[in-house]
Structure formats: C-alpha cells, structure tokens
N, C-alpha and C positions, 0 to 999 in steps of 0.2 A: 279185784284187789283183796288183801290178805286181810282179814281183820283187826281192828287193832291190838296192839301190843300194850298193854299197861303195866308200869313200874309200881303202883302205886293204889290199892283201891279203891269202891266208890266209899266206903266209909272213909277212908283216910282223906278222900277229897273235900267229905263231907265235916271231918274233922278239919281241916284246913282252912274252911272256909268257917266255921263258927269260930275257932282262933281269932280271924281276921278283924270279921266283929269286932270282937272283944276289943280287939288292940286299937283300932278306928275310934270308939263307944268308950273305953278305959284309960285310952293312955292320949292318941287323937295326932294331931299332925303339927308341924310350925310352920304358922299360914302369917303374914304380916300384912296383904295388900289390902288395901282398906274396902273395895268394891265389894271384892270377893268376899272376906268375912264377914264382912254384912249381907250379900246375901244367903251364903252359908247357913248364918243364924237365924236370919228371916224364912228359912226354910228347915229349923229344927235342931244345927245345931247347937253347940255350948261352947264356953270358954272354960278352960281346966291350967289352972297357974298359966303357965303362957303356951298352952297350946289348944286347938281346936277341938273338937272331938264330934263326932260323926254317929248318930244312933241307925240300927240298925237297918228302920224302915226308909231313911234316907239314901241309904247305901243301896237297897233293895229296890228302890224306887228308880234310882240310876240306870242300875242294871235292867230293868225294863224297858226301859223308856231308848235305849243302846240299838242302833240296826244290828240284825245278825250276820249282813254281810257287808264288805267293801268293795267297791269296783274303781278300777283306776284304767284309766285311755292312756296309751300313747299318743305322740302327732302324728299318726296315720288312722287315728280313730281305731284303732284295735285294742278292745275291752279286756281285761284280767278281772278276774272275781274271789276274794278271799273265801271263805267260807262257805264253797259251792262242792265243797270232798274234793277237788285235786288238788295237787303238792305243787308249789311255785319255789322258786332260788330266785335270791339277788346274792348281792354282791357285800364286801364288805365295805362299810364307810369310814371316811375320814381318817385312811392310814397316814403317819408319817413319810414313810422312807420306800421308797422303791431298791426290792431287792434283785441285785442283776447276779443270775448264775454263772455267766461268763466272765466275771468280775469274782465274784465272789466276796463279794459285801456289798451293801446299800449306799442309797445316793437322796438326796433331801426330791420330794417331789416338787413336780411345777407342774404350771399351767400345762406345758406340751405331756404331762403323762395324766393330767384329768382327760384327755381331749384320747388319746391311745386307750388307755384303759377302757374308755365310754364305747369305743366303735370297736375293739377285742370281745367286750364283753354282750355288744350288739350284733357280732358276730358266731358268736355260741348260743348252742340251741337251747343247753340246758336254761342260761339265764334269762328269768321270766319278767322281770323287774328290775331296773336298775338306780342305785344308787350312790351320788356321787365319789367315787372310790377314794381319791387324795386328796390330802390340804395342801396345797400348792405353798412353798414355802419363797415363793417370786410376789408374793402380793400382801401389803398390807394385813395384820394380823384379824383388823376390822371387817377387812373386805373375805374373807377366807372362805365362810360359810355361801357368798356371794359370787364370787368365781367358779366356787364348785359346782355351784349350780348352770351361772350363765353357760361354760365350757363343756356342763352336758347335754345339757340342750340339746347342738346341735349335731351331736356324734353319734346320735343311736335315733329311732323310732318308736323303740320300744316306753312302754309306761316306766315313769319316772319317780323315785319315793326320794322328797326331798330332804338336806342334811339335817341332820340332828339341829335344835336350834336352845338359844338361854333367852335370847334377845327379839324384842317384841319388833322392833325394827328390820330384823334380819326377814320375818314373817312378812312385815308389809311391803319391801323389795322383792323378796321368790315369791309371794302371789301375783307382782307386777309385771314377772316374767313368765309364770307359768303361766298369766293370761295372753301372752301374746301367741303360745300356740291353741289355745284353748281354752273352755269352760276351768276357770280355777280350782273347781269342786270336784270337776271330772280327772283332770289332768295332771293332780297331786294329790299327793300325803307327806304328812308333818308328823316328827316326833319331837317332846322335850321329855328331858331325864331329871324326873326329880332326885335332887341331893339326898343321897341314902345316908342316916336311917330319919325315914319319913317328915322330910320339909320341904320347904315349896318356897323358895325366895321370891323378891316382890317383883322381880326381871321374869327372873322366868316364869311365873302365874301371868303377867300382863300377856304374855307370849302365848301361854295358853290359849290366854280373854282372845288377842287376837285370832288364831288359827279356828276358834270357834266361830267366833263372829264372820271370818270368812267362808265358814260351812267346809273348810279342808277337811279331808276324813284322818283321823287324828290317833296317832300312837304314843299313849305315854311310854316309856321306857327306862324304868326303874334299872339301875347297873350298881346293885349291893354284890358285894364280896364279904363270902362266912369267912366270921373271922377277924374283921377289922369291921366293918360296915353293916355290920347282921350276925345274929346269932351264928355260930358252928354249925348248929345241929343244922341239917338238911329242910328236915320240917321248920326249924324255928324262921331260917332265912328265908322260905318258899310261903310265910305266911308274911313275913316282912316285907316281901315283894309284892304278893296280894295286895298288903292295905295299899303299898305306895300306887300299886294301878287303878286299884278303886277308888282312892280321895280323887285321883286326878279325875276319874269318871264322873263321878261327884259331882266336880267342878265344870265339866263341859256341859252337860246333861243339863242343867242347870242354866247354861249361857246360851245351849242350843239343844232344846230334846229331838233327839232322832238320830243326832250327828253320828256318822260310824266312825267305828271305833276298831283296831285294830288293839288285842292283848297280846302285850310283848312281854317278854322275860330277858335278864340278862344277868343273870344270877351267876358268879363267879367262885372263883374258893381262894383262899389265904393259903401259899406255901408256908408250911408252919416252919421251914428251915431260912426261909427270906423273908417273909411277910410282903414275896411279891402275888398279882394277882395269875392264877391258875385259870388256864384257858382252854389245857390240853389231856386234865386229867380226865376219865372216865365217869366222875362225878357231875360235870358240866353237861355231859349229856343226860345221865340221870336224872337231873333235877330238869335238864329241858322238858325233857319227855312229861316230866312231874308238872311243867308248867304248863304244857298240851291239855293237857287234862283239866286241869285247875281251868282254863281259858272257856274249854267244852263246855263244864258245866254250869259254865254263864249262859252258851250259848252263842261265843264270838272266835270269829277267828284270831289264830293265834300266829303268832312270829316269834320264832326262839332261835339261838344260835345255831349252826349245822353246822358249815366244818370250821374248827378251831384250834387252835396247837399253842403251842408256846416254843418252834422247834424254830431257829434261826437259817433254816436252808432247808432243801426240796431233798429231805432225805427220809428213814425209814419211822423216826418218831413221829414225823409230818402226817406220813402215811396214815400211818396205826391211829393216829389222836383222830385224827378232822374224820377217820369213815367210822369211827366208831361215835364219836358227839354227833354225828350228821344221822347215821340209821337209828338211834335209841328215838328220839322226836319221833324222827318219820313214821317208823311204827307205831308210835303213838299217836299218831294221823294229825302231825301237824300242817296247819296250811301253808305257812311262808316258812322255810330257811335262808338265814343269812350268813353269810362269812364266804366266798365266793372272792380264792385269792388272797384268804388271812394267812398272813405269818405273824411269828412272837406276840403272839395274844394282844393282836389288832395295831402294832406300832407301824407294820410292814407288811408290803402283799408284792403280788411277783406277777407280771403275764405268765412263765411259766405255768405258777399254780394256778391260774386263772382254768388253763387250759386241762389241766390236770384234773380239778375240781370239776369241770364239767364233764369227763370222764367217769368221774367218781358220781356227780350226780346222776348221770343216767346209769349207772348197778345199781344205785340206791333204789329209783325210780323200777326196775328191774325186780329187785328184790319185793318190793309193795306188789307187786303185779303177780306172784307166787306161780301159779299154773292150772289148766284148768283138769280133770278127771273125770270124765264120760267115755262112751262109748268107742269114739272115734279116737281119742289120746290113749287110753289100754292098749290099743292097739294088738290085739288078739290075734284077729286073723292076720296083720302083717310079720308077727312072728310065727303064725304056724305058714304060710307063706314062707320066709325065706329057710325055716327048716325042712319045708318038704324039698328046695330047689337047690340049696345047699349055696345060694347066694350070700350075701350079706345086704344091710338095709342101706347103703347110700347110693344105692342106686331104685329106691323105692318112692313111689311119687308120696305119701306118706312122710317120710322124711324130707323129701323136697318139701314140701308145706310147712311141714312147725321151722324149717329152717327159715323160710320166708316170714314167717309168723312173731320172728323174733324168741325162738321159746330156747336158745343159745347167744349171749348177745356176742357180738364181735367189736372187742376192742379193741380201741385205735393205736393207742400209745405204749398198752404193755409190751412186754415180750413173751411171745408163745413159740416162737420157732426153737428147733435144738441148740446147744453149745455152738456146734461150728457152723451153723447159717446162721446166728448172732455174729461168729467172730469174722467169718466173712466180711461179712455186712460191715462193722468198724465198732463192732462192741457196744454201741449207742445204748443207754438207759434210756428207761422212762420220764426224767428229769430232761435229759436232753430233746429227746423227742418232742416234748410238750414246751421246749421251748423256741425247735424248729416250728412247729406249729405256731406258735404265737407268731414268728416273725414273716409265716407267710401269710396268715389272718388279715395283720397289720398291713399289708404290701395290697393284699388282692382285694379286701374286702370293703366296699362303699356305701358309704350313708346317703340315703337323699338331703341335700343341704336343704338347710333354714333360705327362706325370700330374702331380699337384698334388702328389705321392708322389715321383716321379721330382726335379722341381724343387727341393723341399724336401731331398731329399739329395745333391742336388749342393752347394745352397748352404751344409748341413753340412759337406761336406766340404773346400771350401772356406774359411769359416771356422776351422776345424781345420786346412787349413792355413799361414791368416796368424796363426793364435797360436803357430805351429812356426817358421816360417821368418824373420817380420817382425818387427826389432830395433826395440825401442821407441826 
C-alpha cells in the first residue's frame, strides 16, 4: 500500500491539538445533566459562567484509557476491525428521499426501501459495514430511528453500525434487538452528534450514559458546518470538532474506561451565496483527510465522510465531488469511509449510486495499493524478449500475470469500447448501467433470513416500543 498522503503536518496536527486544549480548559462545553457534571468535576473539572470546562490532563487521561481498535460482527460471526491499517465503506445514513433515475426525481422513503437498500448494499463487495440507509417516512416519527434498525436486520449479514441516536430510549430498544442476533458489544456501534458549537443536551448525554453502560463501541459524531456552526477557517472548525469528539471521550471514559471508540469527523462548509451546508466542495475532503490525522495521532480509528456531493442526480458534478472527497481521506489512511449512495448532501441516495460508489470504491481501493517495482515488474528481459522476436507482449505469460494480479483494474460499469460499439450497443451510460445493475442485484441476490424466533422478537420488541414512545 502507498504511503500516506497528508494534507496537513505533524506540527499543524500538533498545533491542532493544543488549540483544542485550550478551547476544552478555556472556553469548556454546555453540559446540563446532573450525573454527568458531577462526575465531570469529581474527576477535575470546573464550572466557568455556565459552562464546563475540561483541564488538559483529564482530556489526556481519556485518551489513554480509549481502545485503539474497534471490532464489529456481523449475524454470520464475521469480524471487521477499525484500526488494523485496511480501508472499510459503509453506506450513508438516514437519507430522506429516494432518488429514482428513471423518474427523474425522488420519492419519500419507506420501510420497502430500508429493507432493498440493506440486501443492494449486502450485495456489493465494496460495502464493509452497513448502516441503516433511510428514514422510512411510513412510520411514526418516534419509531424512525427503530424501524431502521429492526428492517436491517434481516436484509444483510454483514456488520451492522447502528442509526445516529439523541434519545436514550432509542439506545435501550436497538440494544434489545441487536442482542437477538448477538453479543450487543460485538454486534453494534452507536453514534450521537453533539449540537455544534460544543453542547451536550441532557437527552442526548443520557443517551451517551446509556450506549456506555451497554459497553457498545461508541462514535461521537460532531456535524459542525464553517461558517454558521464553526469558525470559517479550516483550522479553527477542525479544532472545534476536536474538542466536540474529545468532551464526548471524556464522558464515556469516565462511565466505562476501555470502551472503543470510533473518531468521526463530519465537518461541512457554508455556501457563502446560500448559507446552505456544502458536501461536495473539495474542501470537505480536505479537511477529512485533516481529520484522519488529527484521529491517528490519538491513536484511534477514524470515520470520515468519502463520497459526498451536493449534485441532485447521477451526473458529472456527482462524479467529480464523491471521488475526489472519497480519495483525499483514503490517502490519508483513513479506516472507515461513509456516504455509500449519498446525493444532495445526505437528504437523498439512489441504488444507482449505490452501485456506482462501489465501483468507485474499488479505483480508490486501487489507487492505495499503487504497484510494486523489483526485479520481475522491470521487466527487462520481457522487453528485450519481444524486441529480439518482433512480437508484442500480450501474448507474454508475463503479462498474463500482472493482468491476473489485478495491476489494470476492469471496470464494470464504465464505458471503454469505441463510439460505434457504444452506439450499437444502445448508447447506455454509466448512470444507466449502474442502475441495470442495481435491478438485477435486487432480483438475483439472497440474504439468509432471520429465525421465525429471531423475527418474532424483534417485532415484539418493536411493538413494545411504539406503546412507550408513540403519543396517541
């Protein structure tokens, strides 16, 4: 694999991170929940007008005490590991709208397209990890983050990272169901997004309290936008995100030392002509990459956005945004990328692009792997070889090898043939292509179902919790 790539130095990293300090130690966080701030302070920190504030060796302490890697099972017991040096993809979560190209505009999602989505995207190789893709807009607003979950279940195999959560409730329902395939600790992960710039409401720190106390391996996920939600500057937003992943480390560390910890980034930009949030500019991958780093030099693995756009359909802005935010991380050797089927900066995703993205994940995957240069790849003697015989090399066993070796990849979906074996053919894009693919994924491809046992207690569980949650 290629070496990494860094945006950003080790002193700028090192600068970044003494910032962070400071803003923790100086300025401090808005914590209201009463457990937590007390123990907070029974373990060093202070109260500053009304907010928290964190000294340095407490923060420092966290980070120690932090595993340096994460592992998550699927229900067929097959292990993924964050922070072992390979590159993992999921998917994006919790879009809106499903966009259909054959249509050509979106449709609100539902339950039938968490349950497609799940077994599309259990069906593609690049996806290493799935996460529940749509908010089913057929259930209950209560029950949303609960559907998504119960209807992934049983559509994939694969390791499952569950929905973003505020609600300490939502945690004690998806532990209820992630234990029916399994070890809770093994078989999930949990994120909550502290409200940028740096608070911590009393919902969602309980939510915290919980997912600690269950020993889930635990992703804060801070989603500041420069500009409205975070300084502009590049640095100033990338230390703003810092402290918001670090109080949360803080906080778990504290409620469970050891717990792993997944460092996420979700750092955005402000259209300075909309003041809407920017998903597809080239900065977003910059500063991922910036967060790769920043994540390393704790020593954890990280998750940061990979492909992203803000482009309303499978066309050539789409293209250009998601491979270029997806490669700047990866060379910067990130462990997880997410967005896997993102359109318009996360409201909308597409089987299409599902299908496309995981094209695009493996060049990525491609490009990390760079090539090797010894003895036998020179290849010396095969070019003095076909100049003595006046051959050419594809018929050289030589060449047969690196072509088996993968050292040209062959893509599925582009187009490489001439003008008129394209127009033969019926002119078909890459948009189209990738969304004939999708529809024969969806047709041919099978999941081992859930036990008649397994099922039946989800959907108890479930049940039990629209009579908790959902106001008549």
């Amino acid at each position: 694999m290629m070496n990494n790539w860094k945006v950003i130095s080790k002193e700028d990293v090192e600068s970044i991170h003494q910032a962070t300090l400071r803003v923790l130690d100086e300025v401090g966080i808005r914590l209201s929940h009463p457990k937590v701030k007390k123990m907070l302070l029974e373990a060093g920190a202070r109260v500053l007008n009304d907010r928290v504030v964190l000294p340095p060796e407490l923060v420092e302490n966290a980070l120690a005490s932090c595993a340096k890697t994460v592992s998550i099972m699927g229900r067929d017991m097959q292990e993924i590991t964050l922070g072992d040096g390979s590159l993992h993809w999921h998917n994006l979560g919790g879009a809106r709208d499903v966009y259909d190209p054959d249509e050509g505009h979106p449709h609100p999602a539902t339950i039938e397209d968490i349950c497609k989505s799940t077994r599309l995207l259990d069906a593609l190789d690049q996806a290493t990890t799935i996460t529940p893709f749509f908010t089913p807009q057929d259930v209950p607003g209560e029950l949303m983050s609960l559907a998504m979950y119960r209807h992934t279940l049983p559509n994939t195999t694969k390791p499952i990272q569950g929905p973003g959560v505020q609600d300490p409730r939502e945690v004690r329902y998806i532990a209820l169901m992630a234990g029916v395939i399994g070890p809770v600790d093994k078989v999930l992960t949990m994120s909550v997004s502290p409200v940028s710039p740096l608070s911590f409401p009393e919902m969602l720190v309980e939510a915290i309290v919980q997912i600690a106390n269950h020993g889930i391996p635990f992703g804060p996920l801070p989603c500041p936008t420069a500009g409205t939600t975070a300084p502009f500057s590049l640095a100033g937003a990338l230390t703003q995100q810092n402290a918001e992943v670090l109080a949360s480390l803080v906080i778990v560390q504290l409620l469970n030392p050891g717990l792993p910890v997944i460092y996420c980034g979700r750092l955005a930009m402000m259209e300075p002509r909309t003041g809407s949030s920017v998903w597809g500019g080239v900065e977003l991958g910059i500063a991922s990459a910036a967060t790769v780093q920043i994540g390393h030099y704790y020593g954890l693995p990280v998750n940061v956005y990979g492909f992203s756009t803000n482009a309303h359909t499978l066309d050539i802005q789409s293209g250009y945004e998601r491979s270029l935010n997806a490669l700047l991380p990866a060379l910067a050797g990130a462990d997880e990328l997410s967005g896997i089927g993102e359109m318009e900066a996360g409201v909308m995703g597409s089987y299409a692009q599902m299908v496309c993205d995981n094209e695009i994940a493996a060049s990525v995957r491609r490009a990390l792997r760079g090539f090797e240069v010894n003895e036998d790849s020179l290849a010396v003697e095969v070019i003095h070889k076909v100049m003595d015989t006046s051959l050419n090399f594809l018929a050289e066993k030589h060449s047969i090898k690196y072509l088996r070796s993968g050292e040209i990849m062959l893509a599925k979906l582009g187009e490489r043939r001439s003008f008129l074996e394209w127009e033969r053919s019926g002119r078909h894009g890459l948009a189209e292509n990738a969304q004939t693919e999708a529809s024969r994924l969806l047709a041919e491809h099978e999941v081992p179902p859930l036990t008649d046992e397994q099922a039946d207690e989800l959907n108890a569980i479930l049940a039990a919790a629209q009579n908790e949650l959902v106001t008549a």
